[in-house]
C-alpha positions as CSV (number, residue, x, y, z in Angstrom):
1,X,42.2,42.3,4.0
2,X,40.0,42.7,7.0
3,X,36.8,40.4,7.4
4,X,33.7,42.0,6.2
5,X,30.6,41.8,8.9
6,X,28.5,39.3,10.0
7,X,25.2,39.1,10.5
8,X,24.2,38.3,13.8
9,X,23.7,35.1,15.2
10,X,20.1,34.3,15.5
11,X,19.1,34.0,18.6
12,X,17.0,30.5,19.9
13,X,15.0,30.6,23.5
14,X,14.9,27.3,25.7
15,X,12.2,26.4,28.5
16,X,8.3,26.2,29.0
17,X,7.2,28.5,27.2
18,X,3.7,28.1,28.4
19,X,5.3,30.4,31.3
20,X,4.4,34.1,30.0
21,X,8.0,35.4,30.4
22,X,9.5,32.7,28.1
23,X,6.9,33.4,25.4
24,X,7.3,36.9,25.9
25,X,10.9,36.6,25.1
26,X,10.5,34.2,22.3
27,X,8.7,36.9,20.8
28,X,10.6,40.0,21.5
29,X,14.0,38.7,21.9
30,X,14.4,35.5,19.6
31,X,14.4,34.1,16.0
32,X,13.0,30.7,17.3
33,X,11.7,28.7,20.5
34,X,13.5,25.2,21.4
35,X,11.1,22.7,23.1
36,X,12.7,20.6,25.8
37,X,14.2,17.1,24.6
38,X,11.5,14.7,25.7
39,X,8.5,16.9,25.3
40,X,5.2,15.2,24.1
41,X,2.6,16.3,21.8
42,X,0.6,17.8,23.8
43,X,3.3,19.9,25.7
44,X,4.8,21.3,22.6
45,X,1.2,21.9,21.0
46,X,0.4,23.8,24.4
47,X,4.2,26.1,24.1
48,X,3.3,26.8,20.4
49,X,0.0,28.7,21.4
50,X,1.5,30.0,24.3
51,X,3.9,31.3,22.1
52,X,1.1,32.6,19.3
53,X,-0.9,34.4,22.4
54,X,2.5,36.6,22.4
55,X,2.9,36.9,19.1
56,X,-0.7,38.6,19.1
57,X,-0.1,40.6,21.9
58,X,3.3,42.0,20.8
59,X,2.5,42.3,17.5
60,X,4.1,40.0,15.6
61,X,3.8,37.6,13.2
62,X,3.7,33.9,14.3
63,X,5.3,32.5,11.1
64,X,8.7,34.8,12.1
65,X,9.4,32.6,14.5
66,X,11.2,29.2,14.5
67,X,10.0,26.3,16.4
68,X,12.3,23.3,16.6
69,X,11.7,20.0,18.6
70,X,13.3,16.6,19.2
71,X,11.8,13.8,16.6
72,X,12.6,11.0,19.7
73,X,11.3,7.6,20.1
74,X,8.1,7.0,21.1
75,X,6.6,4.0,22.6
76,X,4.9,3.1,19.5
77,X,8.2,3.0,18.2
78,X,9.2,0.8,19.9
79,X,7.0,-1.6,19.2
80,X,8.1,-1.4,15.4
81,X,9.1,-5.0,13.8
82,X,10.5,-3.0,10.5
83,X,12.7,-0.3,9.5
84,X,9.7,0.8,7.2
85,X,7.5,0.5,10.0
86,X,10.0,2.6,12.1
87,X,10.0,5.2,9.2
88,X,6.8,5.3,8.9
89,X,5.3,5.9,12.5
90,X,8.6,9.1,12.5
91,X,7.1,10.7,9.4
92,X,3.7,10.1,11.0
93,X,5.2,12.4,14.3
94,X,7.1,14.5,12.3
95,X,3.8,15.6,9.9
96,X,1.6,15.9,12.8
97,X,4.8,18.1,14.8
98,X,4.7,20.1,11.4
99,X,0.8,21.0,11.7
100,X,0.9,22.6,14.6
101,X,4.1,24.8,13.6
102,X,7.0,22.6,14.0
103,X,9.6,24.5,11.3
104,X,12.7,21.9,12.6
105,X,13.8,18.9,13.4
106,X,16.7,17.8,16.1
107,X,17.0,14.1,15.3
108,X,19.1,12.3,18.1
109,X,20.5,9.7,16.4
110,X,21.6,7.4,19.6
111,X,17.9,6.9,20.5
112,X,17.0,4.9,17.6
113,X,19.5,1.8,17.6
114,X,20.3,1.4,14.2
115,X,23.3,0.9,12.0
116,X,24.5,4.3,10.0
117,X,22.8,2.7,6.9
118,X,19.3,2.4,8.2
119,X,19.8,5.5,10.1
120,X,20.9,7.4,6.4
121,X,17.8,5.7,5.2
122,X,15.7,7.5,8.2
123,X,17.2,10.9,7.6
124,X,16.6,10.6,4.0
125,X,13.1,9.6,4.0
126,X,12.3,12.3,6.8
127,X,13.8,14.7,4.7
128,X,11.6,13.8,1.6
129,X,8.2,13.7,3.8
């Protein structure tokens, strides 16, 4: 037998997309925008409306489009005495990433120095937030 189709791979756009041209392609070219690894708050919150303003202009509609950043560690992190604690202030980011139109997560795993048990225990409670 032969192999039936496939649907096509969807397609994910890199870079500042505060720049017009990487917006614009988000928009007309892409499923989804992918903010850099160590972007802040404020730089994703900035790319998302960047990326909104094109959606206006080229008509279409903002909730189409994917939006995926890192969940990394933060200074306030860092400070944490507790795996809760930990857990808590990465729900806290992730809620306030999903407000502004975060749809997913890249966790790197490396960044938070924990055995695989805590980190299952991250993931999971992430997962239910």
């Amino acid at each position: 037998t032969t192999p039936g189709p496939h649907p096509a791979s969807p397609v994910w756009w890199g870079g500042n997309a505060r720049n017009q041209h990487t917006a614009r392609r988000v928009v007309t070219l892409g499923e989804g925008w992918i903010s850099r690894e160590a972007a802040d708050y404020d730089e994703i919150a900035a790319c998302i409306e960047s990326i909104h303003a094109a959606c206006e202009q080229y008509g279409r509609d903002p909730s189409t489009i994917g939006v995926r950043c890192s969940l990394t560690a933060t200074a306030d992190w860092n400070a944490s005495t507790t795996l809760d604690e930990l857990t808590d202030r990465a729900i806290a980011r992730a809620q306030r990433l999903a407000a502004i139109g975060v749809t997913h997560f890249n966790v790197p795993l490396s960044y938070y120095g924990l055995d695989l048990e805590s980190l299952g225990g991250l993931l999971k409670a992430l997962r239910a937030a």
